[in-house]
N, C-alpha and C positions, 0 to 999 in steps of 0.2 A: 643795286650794285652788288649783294650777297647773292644772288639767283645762283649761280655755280655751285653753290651751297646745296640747294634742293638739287639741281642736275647730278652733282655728284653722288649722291644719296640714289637719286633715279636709277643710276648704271650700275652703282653698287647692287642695290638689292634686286636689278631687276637680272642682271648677272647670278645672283644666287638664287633665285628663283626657280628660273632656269636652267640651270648647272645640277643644285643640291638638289631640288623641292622635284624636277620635272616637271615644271609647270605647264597644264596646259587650259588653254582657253576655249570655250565652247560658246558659238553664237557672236562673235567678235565685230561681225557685220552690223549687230545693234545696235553697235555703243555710237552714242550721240556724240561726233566729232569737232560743232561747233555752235556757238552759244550757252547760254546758261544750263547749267540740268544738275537735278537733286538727284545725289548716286546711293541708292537706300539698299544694303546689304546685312546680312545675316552676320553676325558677329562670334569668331570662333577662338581669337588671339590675338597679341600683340604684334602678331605677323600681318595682319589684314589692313590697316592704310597705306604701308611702304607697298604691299601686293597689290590694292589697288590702284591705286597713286602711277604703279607704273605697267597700267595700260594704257593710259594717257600720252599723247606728245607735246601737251600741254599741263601747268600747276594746278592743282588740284586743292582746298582746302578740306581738315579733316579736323574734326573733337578731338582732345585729347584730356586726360586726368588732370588738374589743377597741380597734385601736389607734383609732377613732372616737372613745371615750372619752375627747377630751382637748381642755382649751379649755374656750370656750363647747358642744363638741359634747358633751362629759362633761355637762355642764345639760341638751342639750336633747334629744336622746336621750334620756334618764330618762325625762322628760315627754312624749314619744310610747311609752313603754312597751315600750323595746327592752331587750334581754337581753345584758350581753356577753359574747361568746366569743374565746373564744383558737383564730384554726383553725391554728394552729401546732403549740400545743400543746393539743388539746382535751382535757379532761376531763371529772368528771360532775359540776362544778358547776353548769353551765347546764342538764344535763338532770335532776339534783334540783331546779332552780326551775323549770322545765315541767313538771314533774310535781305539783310543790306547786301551782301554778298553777292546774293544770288541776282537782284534785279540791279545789280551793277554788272551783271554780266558774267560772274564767275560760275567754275563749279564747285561744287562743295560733296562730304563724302559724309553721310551719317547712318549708325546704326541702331533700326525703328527699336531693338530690344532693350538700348542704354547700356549695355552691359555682356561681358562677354557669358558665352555658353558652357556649361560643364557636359554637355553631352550633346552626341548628335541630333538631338531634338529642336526645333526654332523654340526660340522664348515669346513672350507676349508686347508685342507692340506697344509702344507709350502712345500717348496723342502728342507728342510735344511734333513729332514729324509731321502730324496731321495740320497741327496749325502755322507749319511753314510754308505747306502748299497751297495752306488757305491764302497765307497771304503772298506770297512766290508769284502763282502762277508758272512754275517753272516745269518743265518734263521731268515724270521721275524714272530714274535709269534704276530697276531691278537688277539685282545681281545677285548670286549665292555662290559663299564657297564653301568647299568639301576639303577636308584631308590638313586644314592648316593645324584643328585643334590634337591633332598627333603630333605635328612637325613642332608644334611649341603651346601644351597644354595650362590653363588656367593655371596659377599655383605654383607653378615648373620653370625652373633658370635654364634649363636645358633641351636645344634644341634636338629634336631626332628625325632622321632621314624620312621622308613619308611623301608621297604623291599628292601635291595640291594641283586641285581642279575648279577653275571660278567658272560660271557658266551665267552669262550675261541675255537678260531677256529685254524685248522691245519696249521702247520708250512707254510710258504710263501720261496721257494728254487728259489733264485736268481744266485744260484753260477753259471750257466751254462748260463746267459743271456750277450751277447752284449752293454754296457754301454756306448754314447756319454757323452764325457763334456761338461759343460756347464747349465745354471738354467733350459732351458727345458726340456730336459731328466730327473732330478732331479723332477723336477714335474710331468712328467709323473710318475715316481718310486714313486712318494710320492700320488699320485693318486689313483694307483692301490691298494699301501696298505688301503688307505680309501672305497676304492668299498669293500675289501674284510672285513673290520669293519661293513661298512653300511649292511654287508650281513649274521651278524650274529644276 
């Protein structure tokens, strides 16, 4: 009954994206348009799930910080379809609801670094993305953006004018692969996704 809620949020920001940011998009052709898929991007800002969220024509779920959860932000978070986490204390309650998620059919939005970037540089992949697709099976949608961590830097309350460019590379098809248990494998899997980021 609240969907309006995300819709409105989608036109909002994808309006400013647009408008302020110039946003443009490279490879758009990729983006997997229907059934499940794990959208695994580079993380530059708090600008990055409303940015990806709306290349989508459809809801999107995405991580958010736990201590967000509170206030009016506990409502509306819900209603754009954030997930909370604890990056203090993570555990695997956030990645049994990505996984429920995902082989329910959704898409969900995670970034393999955990954390945002202070510099133009990719940070290092957790396994935790590894062991979603261990157990998913789902398509991973590569993506990188550029230009967001100027328009709103780590640290910084204030947005500034700057050219974001998300460049979206072809589906990542895991179904057919071999998967050990265990953190190594998981990081291997959570590796590979980053080679294929670093490569867009």
């Amino acid at each position: 009954m609240m969907r309006w809620i995300y819709w409105a949020g989608w036109m909002t920001f994808g309006a400013a994206y647009r408008t302020l940011f110039g946003l443009r998009v490279i490879g758009r052709e990729n983006l997997v348009t229907s059934g499940p898929v794990l959208i695994a991007c580079n993380h530059q800002s708090f600008l990055d799930p409303p940015l990806i969220g709306s290349l989508y024509q459809d809801e999107i779920y995405f991580l958010a910080r736990k201590t967000l959860f509170v206030g009016l932000g506990k409502w509306l978070y819900k209603q754009w379809k954030a997930i909370p986490v604890d990056q203090d204390r993570p555990d695997m309650a956030s990645l049994k609801t990505i996984i429920k998620l995902l082989v329910d059919g959704e898409r969900v939005l995670v970034f393999p670094e955990g954390e945002r970037s202070e510099s133009d540089q990719l940070g290092h992949a957790q396994p935790g993305i590894g062991l979603i697709v261990s157990k998913a099976r789902v398509p991973v949608q590569p993506m990188r953006i550029s230009g967001a961590r100027d328009a709103l830097p780590r640290g910084s309350s204030r947005v500034r004018f700057a050219r974001i460019t998300v460049v979206i590379g072809p589906p990542i098809d895991f179904s057919g692969e071999h998967f050990s248990k265990g953190k190594e494998s998981y990081q291997l899997i959570a590796d590979k996704i980053m080679e294929e980021i670093a490569a867009l």
